[in-house]
C-alpha positions, 0 to 999 in steps of 0.5 A: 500500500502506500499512503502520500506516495510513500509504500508501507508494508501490510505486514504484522510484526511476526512476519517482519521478524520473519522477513528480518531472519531470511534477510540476515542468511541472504546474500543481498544487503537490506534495509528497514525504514520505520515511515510515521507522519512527520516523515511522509510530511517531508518526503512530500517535498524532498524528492531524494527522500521519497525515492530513498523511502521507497528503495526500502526492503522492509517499511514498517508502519510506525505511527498511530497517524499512518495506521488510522489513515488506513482504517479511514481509507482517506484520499491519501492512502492507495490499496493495491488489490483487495482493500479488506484484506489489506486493511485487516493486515495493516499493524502499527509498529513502533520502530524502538520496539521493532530495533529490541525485536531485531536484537533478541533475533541477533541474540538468537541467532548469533549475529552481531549488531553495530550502533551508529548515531545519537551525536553524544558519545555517551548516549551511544555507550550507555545504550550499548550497555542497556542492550547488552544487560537487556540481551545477556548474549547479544554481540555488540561489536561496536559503536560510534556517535556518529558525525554531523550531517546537514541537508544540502539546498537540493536534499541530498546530505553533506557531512565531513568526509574524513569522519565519515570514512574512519566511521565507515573503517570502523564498521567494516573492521567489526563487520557486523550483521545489523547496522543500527543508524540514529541520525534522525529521520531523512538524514539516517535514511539517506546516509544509509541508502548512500553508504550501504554498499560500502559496508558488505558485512551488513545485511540488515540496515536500520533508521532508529531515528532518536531509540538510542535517546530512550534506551540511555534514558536521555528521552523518556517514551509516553506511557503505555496508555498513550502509545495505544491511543496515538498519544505520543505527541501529547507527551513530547508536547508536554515534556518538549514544548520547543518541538511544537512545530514537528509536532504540528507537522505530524498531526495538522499538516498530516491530516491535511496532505491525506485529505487534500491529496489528489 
């Protein structure tokens, strides 16, 4: 299906993991986006994004907004075949639930996981060490905090070439089987869709988007309550007031684009 031209996968999250397994054993490279609201807003009018979006092996459907939209059938949402078959398939999951998921399959399946992203040292390794206390055997072969990324005028990404390439060395030193990427949304999306090849150890790439935040305990989730309703951005708005305008973004400008979309 897709919703706003960006293609979401009718699947639940068994078959996800499923999906995950077969692509660690295969001999191609993977990748796994976690589309939600504030990002198909954007992709709207970044061209590279939506392409990057759509090059994805496996897009979950992350976003209380993304799931309603297709229960509502509004103007934005395209089915393909058969619309009660594919609404009744249609399961939201939330993409720092989906990354624990994939790590007690690492656990389980003796593959090893790299953590890139946050921006904070610190962050990283205290999410490195959650993990490793959350999944006794999980093989954490490294992490780094990555590198300062800005989106360029015509939507592609600029970054230092020199720290991109020790970060690369690094990684294909380690060679880990899952590559976990939290640069934020649209820049961990296109850092990995450019960058992928170069790291052929890494079958299954991943935008975790701010997961690393949450797991060090730097950002805290909306309770369980709020997660079920759609209510996450009632909680950030409380707790990040500052953030009013990618909340905005999510819920009002998103609304719009499905109801107006032609």
């Amino acid at each position: 299906m897709e919703i706003l031209g960006i293609r979401v996968d009718r699947i639940a999250k068994s078959e996800a993991l499923e999906m995950v397994a077969v692509f660690l054993v295969s001999q191609k490279q993977n990748t796994v986006f976690t589309p939600n609201p504030e990002m198909l807003v954007d992709a709207q009018k970044d061209e590279y994004f939506r392409e990057v979006l759509n090059s994805g092996d496996l897009n979950i459907c992350d976003g209380f907004g993304l799931w309603l939209a297709t229960k509502l059938s509004l103007r934005g949402v395209r089915h393909s075949a058969d619309d009660e078959a594919i609404q009744s398939s249609v399961v939201r999951i939330s993409g720092v639930d989906f990354m624990l998921n994939i790590c007690a399959l690492a656990q389980e399946k003796n593959k090893s996981v790299y953590l890139l992203g946050s921006g904070d040292e610190d962050v990283i390794k205290n999410a490195a060490e959650v993990l490793k206390k959350k999944f006794g055997g999980l093989k954490i072969c490294g992490f780094n905090g990555g590198i300062k990324i800005e989106k360029t005028d015509d939507d592609k990404i600029t970054y230092d070439e020199t720290g991109n390439e020790d970060i690369l060395y690094d990684i294909i030193m380690q060679a880990p089987d899952i590559l976990f990427v939290g640069f934020g949304h649209g820049k961990q999306e296109k850092w990995i869709y450019e960058n992928l090849p170069q790291m052929p150890s890494v079958k299954v790439a991943m935008g975790v988007g701010g997961s690393f935040d949450f797991l060090a305990g730097k950002a805290k989730r909306a309770p369980k309550f709020m997660r079920v309703f759609g209510l996450e951005w009632l909680w950030r708005l409380i707790l990040e007031p500052w953030r009013v305008k990618r909340i905005f973004k999510a819920t009002i400008v998103f609304l719009y684009y499905l109801i107006w979309q032609k």
